[in-house]
C-alpha positions in Angstrom: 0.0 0.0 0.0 1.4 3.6 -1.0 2.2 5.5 2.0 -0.6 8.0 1.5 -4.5 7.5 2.4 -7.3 6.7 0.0 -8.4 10.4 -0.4 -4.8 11.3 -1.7 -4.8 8.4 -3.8 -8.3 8.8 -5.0 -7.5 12.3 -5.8 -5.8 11.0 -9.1 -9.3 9.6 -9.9 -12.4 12.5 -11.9 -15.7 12.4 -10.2 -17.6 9.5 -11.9 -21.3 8.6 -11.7 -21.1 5.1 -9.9 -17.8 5.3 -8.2 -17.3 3.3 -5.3 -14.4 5.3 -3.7 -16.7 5.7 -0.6 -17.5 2.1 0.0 -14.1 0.7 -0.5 -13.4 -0.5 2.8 -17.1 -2.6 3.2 -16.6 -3.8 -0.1 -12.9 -5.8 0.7 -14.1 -6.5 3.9 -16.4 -8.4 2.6 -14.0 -10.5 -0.3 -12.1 -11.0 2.9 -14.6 -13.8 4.1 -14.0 -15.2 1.2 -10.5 -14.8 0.8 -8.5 -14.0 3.8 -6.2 -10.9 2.4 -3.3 -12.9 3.6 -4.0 -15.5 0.2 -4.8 -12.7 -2.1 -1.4 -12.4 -3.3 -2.3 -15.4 -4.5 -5.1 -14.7 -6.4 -5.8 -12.7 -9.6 -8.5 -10.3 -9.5 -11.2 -9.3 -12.2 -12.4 -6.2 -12.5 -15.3 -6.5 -14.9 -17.0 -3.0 -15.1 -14.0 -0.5 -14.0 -15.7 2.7 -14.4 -14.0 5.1 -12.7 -11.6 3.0 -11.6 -11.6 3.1 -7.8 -12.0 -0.2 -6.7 -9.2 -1.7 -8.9 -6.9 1.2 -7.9 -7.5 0.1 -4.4 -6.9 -3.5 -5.5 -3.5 -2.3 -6.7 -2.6 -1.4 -3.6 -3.4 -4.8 -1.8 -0.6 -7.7 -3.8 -3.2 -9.3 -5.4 -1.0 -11.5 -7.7 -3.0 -10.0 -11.1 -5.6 -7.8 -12.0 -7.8 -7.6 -14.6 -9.3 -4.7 -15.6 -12.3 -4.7 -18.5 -14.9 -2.0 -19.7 -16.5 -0.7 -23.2 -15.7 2.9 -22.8 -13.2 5.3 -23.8 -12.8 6.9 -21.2 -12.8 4.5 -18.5 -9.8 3.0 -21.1 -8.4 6.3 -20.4 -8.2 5.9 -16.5 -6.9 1.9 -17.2 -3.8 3.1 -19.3 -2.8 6.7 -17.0 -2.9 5.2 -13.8 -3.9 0.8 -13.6 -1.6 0.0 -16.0 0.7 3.1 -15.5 3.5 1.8 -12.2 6.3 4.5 -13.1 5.4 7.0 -15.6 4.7 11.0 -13.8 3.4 14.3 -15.4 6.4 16.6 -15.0 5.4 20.7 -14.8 7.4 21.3 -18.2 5.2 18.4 -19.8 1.9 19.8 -18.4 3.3 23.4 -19.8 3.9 21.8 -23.5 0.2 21.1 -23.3 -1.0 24.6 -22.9 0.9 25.8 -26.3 -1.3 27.5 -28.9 -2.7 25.8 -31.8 -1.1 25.8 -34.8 -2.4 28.0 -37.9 -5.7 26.7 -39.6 -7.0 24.2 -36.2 -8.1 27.8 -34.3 -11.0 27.9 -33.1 -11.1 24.0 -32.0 -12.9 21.7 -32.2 -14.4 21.6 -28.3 -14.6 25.9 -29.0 -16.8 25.5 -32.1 -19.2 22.8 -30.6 -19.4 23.6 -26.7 -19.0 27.1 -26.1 -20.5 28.9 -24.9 -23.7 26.0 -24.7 -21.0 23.8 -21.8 -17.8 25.8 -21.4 -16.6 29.3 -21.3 -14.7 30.2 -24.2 -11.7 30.6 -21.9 -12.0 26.7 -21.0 -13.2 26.0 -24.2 -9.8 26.9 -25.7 -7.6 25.7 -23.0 -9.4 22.3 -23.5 -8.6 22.9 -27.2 -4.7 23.0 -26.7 -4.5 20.2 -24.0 -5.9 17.5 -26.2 -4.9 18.6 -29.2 -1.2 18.1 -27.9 -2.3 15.1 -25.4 -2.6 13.7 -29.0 0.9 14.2 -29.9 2.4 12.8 -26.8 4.8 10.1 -28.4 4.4 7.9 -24.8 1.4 5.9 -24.7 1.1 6.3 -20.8 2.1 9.7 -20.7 -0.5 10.4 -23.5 -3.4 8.9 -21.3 -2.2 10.4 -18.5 -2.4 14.0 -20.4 -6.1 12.9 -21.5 -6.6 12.4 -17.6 -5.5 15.4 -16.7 -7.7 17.3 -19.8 -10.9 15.1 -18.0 -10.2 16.7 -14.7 -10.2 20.1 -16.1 -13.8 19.1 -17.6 -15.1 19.1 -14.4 -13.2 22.3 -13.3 -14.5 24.1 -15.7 -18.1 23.6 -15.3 -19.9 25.1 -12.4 -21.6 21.6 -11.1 -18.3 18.8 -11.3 -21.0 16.0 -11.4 -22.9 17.1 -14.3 -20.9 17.9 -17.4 -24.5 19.4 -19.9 -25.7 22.6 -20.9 -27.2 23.7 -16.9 -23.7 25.2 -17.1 -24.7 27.1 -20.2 -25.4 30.5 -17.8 -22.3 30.7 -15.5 -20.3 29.9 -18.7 -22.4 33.1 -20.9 -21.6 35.0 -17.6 -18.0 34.5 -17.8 -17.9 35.4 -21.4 -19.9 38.5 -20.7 -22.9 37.5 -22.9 -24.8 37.3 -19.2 -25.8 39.4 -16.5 -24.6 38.1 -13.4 -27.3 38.9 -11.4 -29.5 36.6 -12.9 -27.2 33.4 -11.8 -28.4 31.2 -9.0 -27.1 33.2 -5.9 -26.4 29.3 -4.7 -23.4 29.1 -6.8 -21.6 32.1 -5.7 -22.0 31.4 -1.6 -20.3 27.5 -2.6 -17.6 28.7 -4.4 -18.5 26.9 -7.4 -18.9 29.9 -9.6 -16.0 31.7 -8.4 -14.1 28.5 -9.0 -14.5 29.1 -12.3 -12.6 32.0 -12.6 -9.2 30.8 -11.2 -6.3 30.7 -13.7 -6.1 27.6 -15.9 -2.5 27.2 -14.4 -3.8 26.5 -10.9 -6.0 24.0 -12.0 -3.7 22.1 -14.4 -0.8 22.1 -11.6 -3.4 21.2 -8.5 -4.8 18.0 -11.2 -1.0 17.1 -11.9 0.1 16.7 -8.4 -2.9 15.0 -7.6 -2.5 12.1 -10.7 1.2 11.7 -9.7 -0.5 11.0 -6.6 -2.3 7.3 -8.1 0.9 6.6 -9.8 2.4 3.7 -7.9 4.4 0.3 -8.0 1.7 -2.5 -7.6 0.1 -5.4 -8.9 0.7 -6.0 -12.4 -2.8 -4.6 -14.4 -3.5 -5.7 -17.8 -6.2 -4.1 -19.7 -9.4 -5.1 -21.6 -11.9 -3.6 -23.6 -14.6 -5.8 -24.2 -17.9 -6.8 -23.6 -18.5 -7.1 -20.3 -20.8 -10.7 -20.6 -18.4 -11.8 -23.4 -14.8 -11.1 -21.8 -16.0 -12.4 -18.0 -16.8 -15.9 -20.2 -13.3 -15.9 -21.0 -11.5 -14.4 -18.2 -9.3 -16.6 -15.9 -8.7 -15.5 -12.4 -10.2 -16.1 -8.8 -12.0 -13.0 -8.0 -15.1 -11.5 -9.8 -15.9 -8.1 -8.9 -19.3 -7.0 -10.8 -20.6 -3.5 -10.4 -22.7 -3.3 -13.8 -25.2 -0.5 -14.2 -28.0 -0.5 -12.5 -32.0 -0.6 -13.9 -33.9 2.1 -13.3 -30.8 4.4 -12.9 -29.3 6.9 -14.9 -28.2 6.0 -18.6 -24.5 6.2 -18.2 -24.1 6.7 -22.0 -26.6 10.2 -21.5 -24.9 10.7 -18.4 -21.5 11.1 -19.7 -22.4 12.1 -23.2 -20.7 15.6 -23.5 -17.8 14.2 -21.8 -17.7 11.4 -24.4 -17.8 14.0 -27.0 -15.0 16.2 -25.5 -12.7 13.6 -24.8 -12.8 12.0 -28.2 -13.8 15.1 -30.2 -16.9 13.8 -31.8 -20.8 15.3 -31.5 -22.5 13.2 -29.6 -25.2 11.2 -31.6 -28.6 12.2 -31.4 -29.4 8.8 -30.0 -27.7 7.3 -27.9 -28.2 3.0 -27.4 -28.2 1.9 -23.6 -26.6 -1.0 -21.7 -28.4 -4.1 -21.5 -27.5 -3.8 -17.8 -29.4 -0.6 -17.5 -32.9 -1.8 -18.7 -33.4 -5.3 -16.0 -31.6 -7.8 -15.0 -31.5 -10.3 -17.6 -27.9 -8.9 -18.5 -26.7 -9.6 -15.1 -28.2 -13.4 -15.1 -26.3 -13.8 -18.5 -22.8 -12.5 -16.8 -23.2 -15.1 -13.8 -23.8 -18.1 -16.6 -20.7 -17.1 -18.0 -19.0 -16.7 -14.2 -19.2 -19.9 -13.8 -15.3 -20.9 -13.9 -14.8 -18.5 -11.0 -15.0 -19.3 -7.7 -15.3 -16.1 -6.0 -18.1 -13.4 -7.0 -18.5 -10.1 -5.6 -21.2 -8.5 -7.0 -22.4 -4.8 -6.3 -26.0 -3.8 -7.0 -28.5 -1.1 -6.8 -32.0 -1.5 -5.7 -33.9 0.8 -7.9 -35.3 -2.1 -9.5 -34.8 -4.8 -7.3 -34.2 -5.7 -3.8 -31.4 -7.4 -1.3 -33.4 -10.5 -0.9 -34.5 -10.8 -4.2 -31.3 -10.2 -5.8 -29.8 -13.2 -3.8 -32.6 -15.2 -5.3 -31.4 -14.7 -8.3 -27.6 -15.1 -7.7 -28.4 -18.4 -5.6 -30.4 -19.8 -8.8 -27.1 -19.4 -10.8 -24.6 -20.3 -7.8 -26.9 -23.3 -6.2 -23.8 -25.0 -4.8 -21.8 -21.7 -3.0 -22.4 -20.3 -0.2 -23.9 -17.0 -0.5 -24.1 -13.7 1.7 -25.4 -10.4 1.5 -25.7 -6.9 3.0 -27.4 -3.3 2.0 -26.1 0.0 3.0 -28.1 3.1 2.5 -26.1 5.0 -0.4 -26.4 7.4 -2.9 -24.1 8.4 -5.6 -24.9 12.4 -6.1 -27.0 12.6 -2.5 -27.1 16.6 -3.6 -29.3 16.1 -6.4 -31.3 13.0 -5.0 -34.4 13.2 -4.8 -35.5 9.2 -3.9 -35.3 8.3 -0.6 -34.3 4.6 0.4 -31.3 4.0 -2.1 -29.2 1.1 -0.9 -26.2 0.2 -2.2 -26.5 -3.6 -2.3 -23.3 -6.5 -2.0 -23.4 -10.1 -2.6 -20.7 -12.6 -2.0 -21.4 -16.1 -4.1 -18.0 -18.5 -3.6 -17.2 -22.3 -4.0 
């Protein structure tokens, strides 16, 4: 384990709808009656749905003896490569400055200035965006490279007035800033939590205070090696002892509409006018479907949301796949943005199925 605590290594991680930085501890507690962490040096661990990537940076820290990291999306590939994979490679301050260059003749205005300012970003943060992934895309190193697109998502969220929710409700602060917008008329909220005045601090305080904090997650650990495949698909193949499965949830939030201006930033595409939606998201048959394919490993953990179903329910249904391990199960009350919440009762949800 780094000698540093899991806020300063979870400070290398962006906000992410879903992250399980908060219930880290109750979740390896629980894989430890299972699997005493004394034998997990022993064991490789599968990380089916990384996300965000805290529980498998946390699983770095712990010797498992492998880890497996898997998921569909570009920018959860991002996070895999800049700082799972990544055991050596830092963001120096000259490196971070190289980013900030100006672009060259005939790619001004870019491409994140022409099709998100001043509707998501102020055209300040539009065009510092600009020049840090344009030259995140010339970074020769493939680690340094993601860990420049890390640093550009961080800034994302920086740059909008609510981190959590990367749309066009920042459309107003960011017409304010470019003087298109009475000030007056913004939600006094804003200015008494800091959020709008946030967004006027330099672009160099931002980008050094992110760069710090990404060296931060950048550690000697377990070996990670890196998937991006279907999620029902690459567990059918994957060999190893531990299945962690946090799919998305039915009756939650799309993650493809939740994350579909960062999408667009990060890769430099307009999001489609319709998006398609996880299996995982619309009921539960997705998540039967993974557990026939889990069959070849002998420990599951399995985190769940009960939106659409509940704790004894969902360990009916694990039990029907896993009749012959034992199986055990808990709920804490959770929610993932408790400031814009509105149901009351969300439980984060844990099973453990093992042989």
């Amino acid at each position: 384990m780094p000698s540093l605590s899991r806020a300063r290594l979870f400070s290398a991680l962006p906000p992410y709808l879903g992250g399980k930085r908060r219930l880290i501890p109750w979740i390896f507690q629980t894989l430890g009656r299972a699997a005493p962490p004394s034998s997990w040096e022993k064991l490789t661990f599968i990380d089916a749905f990384t996300g965000g990537g805290a529980v498998s940076l946390y699983a770095k820290t712990q010797g498992f003896q492998q880890i497996y990291c898997n998921d569909w999306s570009e920018r959860s590939q991002i996070v895999i490569k800049a700082l799972l994979e990544n055991h050596s490679h830092l963001l120096s301050r000259e490196e971070v400055l190289m980013l900030t260059r100006s672009l060259p003749e005939g790619e001004a205005p870019g491409f994140i200035q022409r099709h998100f300012s001043p509707n998501v970003f102020a055209s300040r943060h539009a065009e510092a965006l600009d020049r840090l992934l344009y030259w995140s895309d010339k970074v020769q190193n493939p680690t340094k490279r993601a860990l420049s697109q890390l640093l550009a998502w961080h800034l994302i969220r920086d740059f909008v007035c609510i981190s959590s929710s990367i749309s066009t409700s920042n459309k107003p602060y960011a017409e304010a800033l470019d003087g298109l917008r009475d000030w007056q008329t913004l939600n006094p909220k804003r200015f008494v939590d800091d959020s709008f005045p946030n967004l006027l601090k330099p672009t160099w305080h931002s980008l050094e205070k992110r760069r710090r904090a990404l060296n931060r997650g950048v550690f000697s650990g377990s070996p990670v090696k890196r998937f991006q495949m279907d999620a029902i698909a690459f567990v059918s193949q994957a060999e190893g002892d531990v299945l962690y499965a946090d799919p998305p949830y039915p009756g939650c939030l799309s993650y493809e509409a939740t994350n579909r201006i960062l999408d667009g930033v990060l890769t430099r595409q307009r999001p489609e006018a319709s998006l398609s939606t996880s299996p995982f998201t619309k009921d539960t048959e997705a998540l039967e479907n993974l557990l026939d394919g889990a069959q070849h490993i002998p420990i599951w953990l399995i985190s769940y949301g009960n939106n659409h179903i509940s704790l004894e329910d969902l360990v009916v249904l694990v039990r029907r796949h896993a009749p012959k391990r034992h199986v055990k199960a808990n709920a804490q009350a959770f929610k993932h943005l408790p400031h814009v919440a509105k149901r009351t009762g969300t439980q984060e949800l844990l099973v453990l199925a093992y042989v």
